[in-house]
C-alpha positions as CSV (number, residue, x, y, z in Angstrom):
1,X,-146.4,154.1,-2.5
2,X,-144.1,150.7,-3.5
3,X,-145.7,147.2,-2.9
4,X,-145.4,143.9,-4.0
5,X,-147.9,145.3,-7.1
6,X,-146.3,149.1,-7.5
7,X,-142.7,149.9,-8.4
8,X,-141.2,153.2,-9.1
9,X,-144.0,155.4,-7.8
10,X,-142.5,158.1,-7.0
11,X,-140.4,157.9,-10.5
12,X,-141.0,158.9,-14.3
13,X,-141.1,155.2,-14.9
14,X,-143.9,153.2,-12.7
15,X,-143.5,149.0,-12.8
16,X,-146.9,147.2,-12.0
17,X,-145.6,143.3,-11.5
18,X,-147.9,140.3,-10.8
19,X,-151.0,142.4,-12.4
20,X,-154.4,140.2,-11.9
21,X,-157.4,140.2,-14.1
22,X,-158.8,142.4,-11.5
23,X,-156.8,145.2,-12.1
24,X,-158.4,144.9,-16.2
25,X,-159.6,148.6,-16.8
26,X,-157.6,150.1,-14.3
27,X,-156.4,153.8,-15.2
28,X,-153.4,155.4,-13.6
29,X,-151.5,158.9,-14.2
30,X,-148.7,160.5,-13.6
31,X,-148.5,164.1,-11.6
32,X,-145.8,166.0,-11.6
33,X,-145.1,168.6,-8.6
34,X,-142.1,170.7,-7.8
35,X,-141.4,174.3,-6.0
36,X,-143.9,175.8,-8.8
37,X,-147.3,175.9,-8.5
38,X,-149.7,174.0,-9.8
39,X,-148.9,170.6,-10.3
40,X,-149.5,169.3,-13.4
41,X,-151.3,165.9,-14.3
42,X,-150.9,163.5,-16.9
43,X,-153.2,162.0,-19.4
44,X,-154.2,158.8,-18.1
45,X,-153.4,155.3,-19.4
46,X,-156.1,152.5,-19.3
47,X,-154.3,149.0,-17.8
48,X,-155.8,146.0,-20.0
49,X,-155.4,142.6,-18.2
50,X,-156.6,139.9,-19.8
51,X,-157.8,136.5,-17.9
52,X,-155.1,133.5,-18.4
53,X,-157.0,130.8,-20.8
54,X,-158.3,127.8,-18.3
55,X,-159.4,124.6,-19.3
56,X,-163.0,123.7,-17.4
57,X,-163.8,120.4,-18.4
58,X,-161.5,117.8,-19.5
59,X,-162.1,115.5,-22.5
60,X,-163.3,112.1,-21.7
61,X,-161.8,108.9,-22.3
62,X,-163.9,106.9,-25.0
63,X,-164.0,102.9,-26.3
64,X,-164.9,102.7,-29.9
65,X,-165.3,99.9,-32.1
66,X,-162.7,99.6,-35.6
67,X,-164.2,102.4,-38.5
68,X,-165.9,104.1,-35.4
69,X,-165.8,107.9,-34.8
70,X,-165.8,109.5,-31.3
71,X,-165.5,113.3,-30.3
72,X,-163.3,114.7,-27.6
73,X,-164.8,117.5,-26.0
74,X,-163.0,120.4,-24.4
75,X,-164.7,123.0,-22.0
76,X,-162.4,126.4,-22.3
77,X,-162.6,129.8,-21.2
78,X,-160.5,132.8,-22.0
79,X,-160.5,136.0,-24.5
80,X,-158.8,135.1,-28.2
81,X,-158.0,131.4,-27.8
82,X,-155.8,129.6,-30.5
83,X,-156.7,125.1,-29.7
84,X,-154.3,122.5,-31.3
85,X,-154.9,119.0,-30.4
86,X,-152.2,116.4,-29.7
87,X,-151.6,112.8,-30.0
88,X,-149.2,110.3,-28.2
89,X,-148.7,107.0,-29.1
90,X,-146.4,106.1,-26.3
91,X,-148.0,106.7,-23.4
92,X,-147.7,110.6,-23.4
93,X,-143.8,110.5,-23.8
94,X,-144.0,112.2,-26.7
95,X,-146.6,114.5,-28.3
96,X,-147.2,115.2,-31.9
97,X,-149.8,117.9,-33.7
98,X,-153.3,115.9,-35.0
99,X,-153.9,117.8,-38.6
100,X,-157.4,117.4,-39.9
101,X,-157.7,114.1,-42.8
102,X,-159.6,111.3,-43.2
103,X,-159.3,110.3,-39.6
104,X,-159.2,113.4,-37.9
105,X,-161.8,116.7,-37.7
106,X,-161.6,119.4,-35.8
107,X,-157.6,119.4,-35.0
108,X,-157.4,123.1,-34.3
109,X,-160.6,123.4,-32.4
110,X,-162.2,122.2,-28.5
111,X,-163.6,119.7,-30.6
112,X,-161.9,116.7,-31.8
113,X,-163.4,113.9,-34.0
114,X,-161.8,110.3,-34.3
115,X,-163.5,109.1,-37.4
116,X,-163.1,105.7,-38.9
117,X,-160.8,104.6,-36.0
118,X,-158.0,102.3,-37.1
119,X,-157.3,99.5,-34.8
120,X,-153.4,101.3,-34.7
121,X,-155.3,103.9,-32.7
122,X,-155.7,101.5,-30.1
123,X,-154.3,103.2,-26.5
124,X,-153.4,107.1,-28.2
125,X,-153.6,109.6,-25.8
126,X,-155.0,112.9,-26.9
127,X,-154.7,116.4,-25.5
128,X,-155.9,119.6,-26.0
129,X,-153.3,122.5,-26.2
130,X,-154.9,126.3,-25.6
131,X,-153.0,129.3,-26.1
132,X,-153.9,133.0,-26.0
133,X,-153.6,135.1,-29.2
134,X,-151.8,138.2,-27.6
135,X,-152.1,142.0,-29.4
136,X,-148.8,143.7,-29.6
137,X,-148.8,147.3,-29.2
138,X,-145.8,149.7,-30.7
């Protein structure tokens, strides 16, 4: 039967839109029926929904002294997360890429470390970018 979910049921090409995590392990088949007898069944397909990557805890702001080193702390959850941390030093108008170096550790991880602060990092804003790594099938 079509819903909001199911299009095409009663088709050889069934749509599922809008899939939830939920649905994750779901297994669906086609069968095929006509004026013959019996009808005859499909293999079935397994449905793999994975859970959109959420941030849970937000990374503090922190005061730190010149040469001082401070981490940035981001709680994540989610299946085959990719993290890149960004900075802005305009207020968050624009956003650039933090690479690990002599100031930086952890660039591409929840964690990020300031160390040995210069006073030009006075006011950056920093954020935490998380991404799912998606499979491709053929």
């Amino acid at each position: 039967m079509n819903d909001a979910t199911y299009s095409g049921t009663a088709t050889a090409s069934m749509t599922i839109s809008n899939a939830v995590f939920t649905f994750n392990g779901y297994k669906y088949r086609v069968r095929v029926s006509g004026t013959c007898v019996p009808p005859a069944n499909s293999a079935e397909a397994v449905l793999s929904v994975n859970a959109l990557p959420a941030i849970t805890s937000q990374p503090a702001a922190a005061t730190i002294c010149e040469d001082g080193s401070v981490s940035f702390i981001s709680r994540r959850v989610g299946p085959n997360l990719s993290y890149q941390w960004q900075v802005s030093t305009n207020n968050g108008t624009t956003w650039a890429s933090v690479t690990d170096n002599a100031n930086y550790s952890g660039a591409t991880t929840p964690t990020l470390t300031v160390i040995n602060a210069l006073v030009a990092f006075n006011n950056n804003l920093y954020r935490l970018n998380v991404s799912e790594l998606r499979s491709h099938w053929l």
